[in-house]
SEVEX-906610 format. One record per residue (C-alpha): residue in one letter; y, z, x. Coordinates in steps of 0.25 Angstrom, whole numbers, plus 5000, padded with zeros to 4 digits. Layout:
+---+------+------+------+
: r :   c2 :   c3 :   c1 :
+---+------+------+------+
: A :    Y :    Z :    X :
...
+---+------+------+------+
//
This chain:
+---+------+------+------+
: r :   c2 :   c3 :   c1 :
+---+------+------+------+
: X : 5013 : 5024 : 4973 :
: X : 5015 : 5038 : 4969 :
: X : 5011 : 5052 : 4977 :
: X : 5001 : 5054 : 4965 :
: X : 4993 : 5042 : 4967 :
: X : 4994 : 5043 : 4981 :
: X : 4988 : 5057 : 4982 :
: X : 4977 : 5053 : 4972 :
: X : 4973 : 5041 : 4982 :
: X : 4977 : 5049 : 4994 :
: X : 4965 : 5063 : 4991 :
: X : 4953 : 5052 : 4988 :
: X : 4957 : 5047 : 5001 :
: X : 4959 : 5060 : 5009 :
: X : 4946 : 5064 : 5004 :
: X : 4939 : 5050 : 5009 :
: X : 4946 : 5051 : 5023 :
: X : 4941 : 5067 : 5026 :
: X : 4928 : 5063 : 5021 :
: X : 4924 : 5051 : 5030 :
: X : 4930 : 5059 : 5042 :
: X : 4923 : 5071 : 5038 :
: X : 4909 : 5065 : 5038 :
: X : 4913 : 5056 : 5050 :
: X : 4918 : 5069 : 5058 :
: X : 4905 : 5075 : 5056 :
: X : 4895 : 5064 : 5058 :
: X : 4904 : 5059 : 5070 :
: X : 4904 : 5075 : 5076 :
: X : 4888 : 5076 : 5073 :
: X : 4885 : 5062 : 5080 :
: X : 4898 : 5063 : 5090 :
: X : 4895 : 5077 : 5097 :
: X : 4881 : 5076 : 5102 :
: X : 4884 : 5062 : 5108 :
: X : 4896 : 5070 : 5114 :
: X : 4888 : 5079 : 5120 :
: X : 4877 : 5069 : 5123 :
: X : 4886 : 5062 : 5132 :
: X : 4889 : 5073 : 5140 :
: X : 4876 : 5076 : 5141 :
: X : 4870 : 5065 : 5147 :
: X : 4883 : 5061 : 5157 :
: X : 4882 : 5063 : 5171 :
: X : 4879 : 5077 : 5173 :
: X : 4874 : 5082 : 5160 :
: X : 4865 : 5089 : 5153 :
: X : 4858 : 5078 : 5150 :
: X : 4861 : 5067 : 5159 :
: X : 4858 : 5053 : 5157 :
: X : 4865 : 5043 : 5161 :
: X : 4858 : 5032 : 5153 :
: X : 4860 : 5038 : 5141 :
: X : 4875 : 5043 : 5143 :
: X : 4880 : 5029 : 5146 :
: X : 4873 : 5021 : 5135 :
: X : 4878 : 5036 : 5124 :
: X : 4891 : 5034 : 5131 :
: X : 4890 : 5018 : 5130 :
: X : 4888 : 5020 : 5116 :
: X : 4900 : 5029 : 5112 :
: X : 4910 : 5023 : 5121 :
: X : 4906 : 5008 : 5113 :
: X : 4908 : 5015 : 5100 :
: X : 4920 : 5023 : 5102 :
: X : 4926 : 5007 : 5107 :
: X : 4925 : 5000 : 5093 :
: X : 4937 : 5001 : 5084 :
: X : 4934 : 5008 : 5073 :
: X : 4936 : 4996 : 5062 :
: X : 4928 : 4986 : 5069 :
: X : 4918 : 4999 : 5069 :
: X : 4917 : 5002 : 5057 :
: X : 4916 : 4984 : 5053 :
: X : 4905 : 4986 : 5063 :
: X : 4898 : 4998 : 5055 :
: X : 4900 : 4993 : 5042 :
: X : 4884 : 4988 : 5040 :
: X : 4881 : 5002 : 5045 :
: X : 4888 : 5008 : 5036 :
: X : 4884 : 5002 : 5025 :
: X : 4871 : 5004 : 5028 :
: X : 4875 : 5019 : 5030 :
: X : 4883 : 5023 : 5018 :
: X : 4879 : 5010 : 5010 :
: X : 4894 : 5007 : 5009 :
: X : 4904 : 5001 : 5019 :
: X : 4916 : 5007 : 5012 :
: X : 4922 : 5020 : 5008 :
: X : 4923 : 5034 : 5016 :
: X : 4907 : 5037 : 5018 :
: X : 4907 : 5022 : 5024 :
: X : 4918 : 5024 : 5034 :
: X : 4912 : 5038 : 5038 :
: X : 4901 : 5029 : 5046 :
: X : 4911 : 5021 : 5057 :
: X : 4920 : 5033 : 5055 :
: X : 4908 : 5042 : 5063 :
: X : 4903 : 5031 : 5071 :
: X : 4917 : 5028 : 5077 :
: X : 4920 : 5044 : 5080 :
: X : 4907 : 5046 : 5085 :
: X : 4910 : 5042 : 5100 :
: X : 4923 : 5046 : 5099 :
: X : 4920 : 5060 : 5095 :
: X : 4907 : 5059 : 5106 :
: X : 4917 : 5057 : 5119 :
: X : 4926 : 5068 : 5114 :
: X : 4915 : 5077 : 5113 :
: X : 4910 : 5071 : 5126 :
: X : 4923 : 5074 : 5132 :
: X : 4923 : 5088 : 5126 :
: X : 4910 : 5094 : 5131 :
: X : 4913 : 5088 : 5146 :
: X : 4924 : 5097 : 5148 :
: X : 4913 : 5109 : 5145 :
: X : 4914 : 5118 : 5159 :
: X : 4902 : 5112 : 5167 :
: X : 4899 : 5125 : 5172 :
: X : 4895 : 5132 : 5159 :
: X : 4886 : 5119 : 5157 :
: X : 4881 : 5122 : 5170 :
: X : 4878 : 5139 : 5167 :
: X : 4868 : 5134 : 5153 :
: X : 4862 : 5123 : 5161 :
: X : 4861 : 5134 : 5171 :
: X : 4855 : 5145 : 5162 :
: X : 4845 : 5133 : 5158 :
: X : 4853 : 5129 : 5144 :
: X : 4846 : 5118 : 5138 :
: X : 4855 : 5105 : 5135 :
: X : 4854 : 5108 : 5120 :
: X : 4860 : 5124 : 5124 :
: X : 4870 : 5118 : 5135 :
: X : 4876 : 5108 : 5121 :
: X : 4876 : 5119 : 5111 :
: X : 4879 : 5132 : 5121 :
: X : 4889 : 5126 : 5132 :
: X : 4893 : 5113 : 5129 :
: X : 4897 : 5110 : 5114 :
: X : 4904 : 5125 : 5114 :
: X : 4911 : 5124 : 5124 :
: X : 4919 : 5110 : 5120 :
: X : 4919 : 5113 : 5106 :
: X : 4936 : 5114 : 5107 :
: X : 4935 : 5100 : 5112 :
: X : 4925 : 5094 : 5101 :
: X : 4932 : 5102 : 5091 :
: X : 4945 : 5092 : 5096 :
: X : 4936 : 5081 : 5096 :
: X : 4931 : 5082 : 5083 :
: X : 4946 : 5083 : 5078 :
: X : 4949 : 5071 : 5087 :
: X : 4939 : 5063 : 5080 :
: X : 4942 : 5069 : 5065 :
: X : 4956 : 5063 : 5068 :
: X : 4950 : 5050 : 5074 :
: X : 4941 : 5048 : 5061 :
: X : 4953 : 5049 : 5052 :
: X : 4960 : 5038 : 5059 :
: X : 4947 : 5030 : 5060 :
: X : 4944 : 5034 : 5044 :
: X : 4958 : 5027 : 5038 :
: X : 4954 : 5015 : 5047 :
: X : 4941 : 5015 : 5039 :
: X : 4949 : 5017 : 5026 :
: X : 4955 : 5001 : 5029 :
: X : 4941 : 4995 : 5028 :
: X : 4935 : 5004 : 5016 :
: X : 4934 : 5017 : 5023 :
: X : 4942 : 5024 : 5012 :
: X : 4950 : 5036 : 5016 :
: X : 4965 : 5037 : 5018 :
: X : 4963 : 5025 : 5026 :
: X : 4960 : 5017 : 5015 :
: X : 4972 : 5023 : 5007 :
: X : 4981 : 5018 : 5017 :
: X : 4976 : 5004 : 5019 :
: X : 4975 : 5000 : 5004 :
: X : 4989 : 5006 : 4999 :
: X : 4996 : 5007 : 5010 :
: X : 4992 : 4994 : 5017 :
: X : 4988 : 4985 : 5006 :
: X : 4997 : 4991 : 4994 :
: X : 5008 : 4995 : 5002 :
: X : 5010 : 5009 : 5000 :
: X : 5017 : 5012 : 5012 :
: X : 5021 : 5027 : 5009 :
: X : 5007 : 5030 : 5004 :
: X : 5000 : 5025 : 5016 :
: X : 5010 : 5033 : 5025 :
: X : 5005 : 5045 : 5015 :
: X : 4993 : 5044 : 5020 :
: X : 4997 : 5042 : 5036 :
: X : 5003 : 5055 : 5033 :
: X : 4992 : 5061 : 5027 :
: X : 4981 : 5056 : 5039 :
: X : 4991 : 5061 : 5048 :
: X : 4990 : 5074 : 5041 :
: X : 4975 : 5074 : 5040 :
: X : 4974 : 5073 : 5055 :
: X : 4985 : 5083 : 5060 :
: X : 4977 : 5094 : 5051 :
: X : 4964 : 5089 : 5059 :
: X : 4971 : 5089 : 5071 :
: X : 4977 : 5103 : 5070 :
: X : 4964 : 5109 : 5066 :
: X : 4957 : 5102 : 5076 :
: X : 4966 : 5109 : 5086 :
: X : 4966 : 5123 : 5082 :
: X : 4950 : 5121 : 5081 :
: X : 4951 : 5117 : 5096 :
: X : 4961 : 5129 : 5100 :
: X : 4950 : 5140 : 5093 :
: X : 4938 : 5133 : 5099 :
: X : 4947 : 5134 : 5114 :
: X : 4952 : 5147 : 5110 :
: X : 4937 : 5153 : 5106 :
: X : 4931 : 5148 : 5120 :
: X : 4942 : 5153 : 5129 :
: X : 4940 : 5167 : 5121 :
: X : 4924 : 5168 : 5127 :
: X : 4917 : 5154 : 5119 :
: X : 4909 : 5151 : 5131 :
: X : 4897 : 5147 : 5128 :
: X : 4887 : 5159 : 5123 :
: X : 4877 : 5154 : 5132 :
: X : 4883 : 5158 : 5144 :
: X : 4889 : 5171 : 5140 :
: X : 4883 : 5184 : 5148 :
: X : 4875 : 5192 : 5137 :
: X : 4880 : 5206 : 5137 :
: X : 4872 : 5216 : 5145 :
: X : 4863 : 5227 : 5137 :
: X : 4870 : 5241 : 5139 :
: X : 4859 : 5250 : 5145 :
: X : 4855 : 5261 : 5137 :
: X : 4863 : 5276 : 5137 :
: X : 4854 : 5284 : 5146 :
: X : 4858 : 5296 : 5138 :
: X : 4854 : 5291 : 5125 :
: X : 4841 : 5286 : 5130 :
: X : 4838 : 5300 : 5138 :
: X : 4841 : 5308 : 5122 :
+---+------+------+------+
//
């Protein structure tokens, strides 16, 4: 196979792959984060606390995070259908792409906005901040670094998950790979596109990171939440100025 066949199957591909992580990414951080945050707030100690509710949530997303992501995606294939009104191509495997990321990017969130300093969640609750002010003020701004590495974490995730979709129908580079490098024997042209995955996720990676440091960076340089920041005090008015 020559370069110039190979690139016109390699940019149709490309396209497939950054579309079905793109929507996945977006649904899964939409769904993802509030669970997340839910699962904080109702632990032992929380805002919210309840017990029932954070078992069974917690029940839920440690079952799902469990399933290998093939025998997931046999498992949504009736639901896909139903959702997209096709079992195969990029928009199908966008569907077990989000349902698989969804717990995994919840317990990293989880895990993000437990290392938020208890003692400024303690100063809003103190100055009677609402669950919904303590979220949106305290908690989500002050482990925005770490969501930020979760949501790379997970991007990178996807893409892994994406060309294991492609050897069932998913399309994408996935799909590439399996029907000429696996079933035509086009061992050079799969390692192509090895190359090109790897490359994909390096670029993610390194922007993901340098995300991170400016988010870090930002908050070391006065981010704390506005909430808690002392207003600055009126200056009283020049006794001369009001005396003329």
């Amino acid at each position: 196979m020559s370069w110039d066949q190979m690139q016109e199957l390699m940019w149709p591909a490309t396209q497939e792959t950054f579309q079905m992580v793109g929507v996945a990414t977006v649904c899964t951080v939409l769904l993802g984060l509030p669970i997340g945050v839910l699962l904080v707030l109702t632990s032992k100690g929380g805002a919210l606390q309840n017990q029932p509710v954070n078992k069974v949530l917690g029940a839920i997303v440690n079952l799902a995070r469990s399933l290998p992501f093939i025998i997931l995606m046999i498992a949504l294939i009736s639901f896909t259908r139903w959702l997209t009104g096709n079992s195969l191509g990029w928009q199908a495997a966008t569907v077990p792409l989000t349902v698989g990321a969804i717990p995994f990017f919840a317990r990293l969130v989880e895990t993000s906005v437990r290392e938020v300093d208890r003692g400024l969640i303690e100063a809003v609750q103190a100055m009677g901040g609402s669950t919904w002010t303590l979220v949106r003020k305290a908690l989500v701004p002050e482990a925005l670094p770490g969501i930020v590495a979760s949501v790379t974490t997970t991007v990178i995730a996807l893409i892994g998950y994406s060309a294991m979709a492609g050897t069932v129908g998913g399309g994408g580079l996935g799909d590439l790979a399996y029907r000429y490098g696996y079933l035509r024997f086009e061992t050079a042209f799969m390692w192509i596109i090895v190359a090109e995955i790897a490359i994909i996720v390096t670029v993610i990676q390194l922007a993901g990171d340098l995300a991170v440091r400016r988010l870090a960076n930002r908050g070391r340089g006065g981010g704390r939440t506005r909430l808690l920041r002392p207003r600055a005090a009126t200056p009283a008015p020049d006794e001369d100025l009001v005396a003329s």
